[in-house]
C-alpha positions, 0 to 999 in steps of 0.5 A: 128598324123598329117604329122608335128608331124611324122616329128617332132618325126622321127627328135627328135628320138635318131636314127636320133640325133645320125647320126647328131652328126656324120655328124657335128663330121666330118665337125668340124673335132673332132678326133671322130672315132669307132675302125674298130673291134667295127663298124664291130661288131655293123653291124654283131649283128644288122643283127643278132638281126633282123634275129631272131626277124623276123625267131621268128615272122616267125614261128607263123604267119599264111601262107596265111597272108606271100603269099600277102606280100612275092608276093609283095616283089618280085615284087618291087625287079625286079622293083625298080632296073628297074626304078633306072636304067631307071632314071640313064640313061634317066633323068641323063644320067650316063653310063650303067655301072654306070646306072647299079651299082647305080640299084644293090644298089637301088633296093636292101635294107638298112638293116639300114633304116629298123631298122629305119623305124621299130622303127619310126612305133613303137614309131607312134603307127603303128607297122609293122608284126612282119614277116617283116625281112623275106622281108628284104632278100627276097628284097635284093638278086634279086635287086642286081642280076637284077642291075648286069645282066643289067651292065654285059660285057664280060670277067668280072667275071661270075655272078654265081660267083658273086652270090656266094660272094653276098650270102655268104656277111656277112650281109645277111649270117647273116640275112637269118642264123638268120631267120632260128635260130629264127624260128627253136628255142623254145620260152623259148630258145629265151627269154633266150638271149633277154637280149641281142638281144632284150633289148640291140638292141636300144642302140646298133642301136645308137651307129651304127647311130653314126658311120654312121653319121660319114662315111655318111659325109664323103662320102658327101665330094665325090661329089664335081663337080657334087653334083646337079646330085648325089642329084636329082638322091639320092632323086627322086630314093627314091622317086618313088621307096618308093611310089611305095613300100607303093602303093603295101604294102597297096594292098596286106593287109599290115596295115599301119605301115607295108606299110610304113616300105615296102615303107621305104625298097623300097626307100632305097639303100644297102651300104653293100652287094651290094657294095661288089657285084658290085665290085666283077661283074661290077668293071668298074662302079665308086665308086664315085658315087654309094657309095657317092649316096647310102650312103651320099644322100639317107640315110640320106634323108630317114632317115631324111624325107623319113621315116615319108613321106612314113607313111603319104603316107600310111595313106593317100592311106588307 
């Protein structure tokens, strides 16, 4: 499949199409609007969904096929929050504290774009390990915590409080309680709810796109004033970190699908748990511009390009 067509499939994905239609719900005004139980709903059963697929694949995977992957994950969760720090401050000039919040966001990982770039290698034909939500938690917590540590001042919450809010998240309490109830579950017990958390998934992921869609445009009309500095630093971030992500992907075995989805997970920023952490441990950083960047500009770019560029990037390196 050519560069073009991994476009053309990854825009003419319901995934995608259904962001869209958020996007254009809240630039044409419609009263289109998820009730708060529904949206929060939807986030907690897809963290749920991936945690027991990934605990599920967990159990049977062979040891020395994790070491690799596992390995490379920690190494991109202490990089990638260096480099979107080092950007902030030398490229775009933010403040530390702010240059520190947007690193707790980008070093860490969108459960979202995951999904996403999961799907996109499934319909490609290249699929990923089934172990990959496993590198979902292991890549989220220790960028959060290295973005925290480089914005901390005296006087501010203790970061070992910090961490405690940021692993009891409901995100990724539900993600890591997912790994160990799919890993610890029996085959017959799991095909007795993949009705729901297997057939169902897709479905629900749109509705969940749809929802972001909306929310994404509207985090977009923040950037006024200084748009130009939120977008380059939300695209070159990416950018760098994914590359980065499918390189290292590629040199600890993963196939091709598994180092594009890698690659996806390093170019993505957390809009869920680090938010909660950084207001929790940095509340001097502005929100105006961590969230409107992780949520308005790298999302929807992933989603949109990044996605099909890092599966290119891997074919291309293998």
């Amino acid at each position: 499949m050519t560069a073009l067509e991994l476009l053309r499939t990854n825009l003419f994905a319901p995934i995608f199409l259904a962001f869209l239609l958020g996007w254009i719900a809240t630039w044409v005004r419609s009263d289109l609007k998820f009730p708060e139980g529904l949206y929060t709903g939807l986030s907690a059963y897809l963290m749920l969904a991936i945690g027991l697929k990934g605990g599920a694949q967990l159990s049977v995977a062979e040891p020395a096929a994790l070491v690799g992957p596992i390995a490379a994950t920690l190494v991109l969760s202490l990089v990638t929050p260096i480099v979107a720090y080092v950007i902030a401050r030398r490229i775009f000039r933010y403040e530390r504290v702010d240059a520190a919040a947007l690193a707790a966001h980008y070093g860490s990982v969108s459960a979202v774009t995951f999904i996403a770039a999961s799907t996109f290698a499934d319909v490609t034909g290249r699929s990923a390990p089934g172990f990959m939500p496993a590198l979902v938690a292991i890549l989220e917590v220790p960028a959060i915590i290295v973005g925290l540590c480089m914005g901390r001042v005296k006087g501010q919450e203790p970061l070992s409080s910090a961490v405690r809010h940021l692993m009891t998240s409901k995100s990724i309490f539900l993600l890591i309680g997912g790994l160990f109830i799919g890993a610890l579950s029996t085959k017959e017990s799991l095909n007795q709810v993949q009705p729901l958390f297997g057939d169902l998934f897709r479905g629900a992921l749109v509705l969940f796109m749809l929802e972001m869609g909306i929310v994404a445009a509207a985090r977009f009309r923040e950037v006024k004033g200084f748009a130009a500095r939120l977008i380059g630093y939300g695209v070159l971030v990416p950018l760098v970190n994914g590359l980065l992500g499918t390189f290292i992907g590629l040199k600890v075995g993963l196939p091709v699908g598994g180092a594009g989805v890698l690659g996806a997970m390093a170019a993505s920023a957390s809009y869920i748990a680090a938010p909660a952490a950084v207001r929790a441990a940095i509340p001097s950083a502005n929100p105006g511009i961590y969230l409107p960047a992780a949520v308005a500009i790298t999302f929807p770019f992933n989603l949109a390009l990044g996605i099909p560029l890092f599966f290119e990037a891997a074919r291309w390196m293998s």
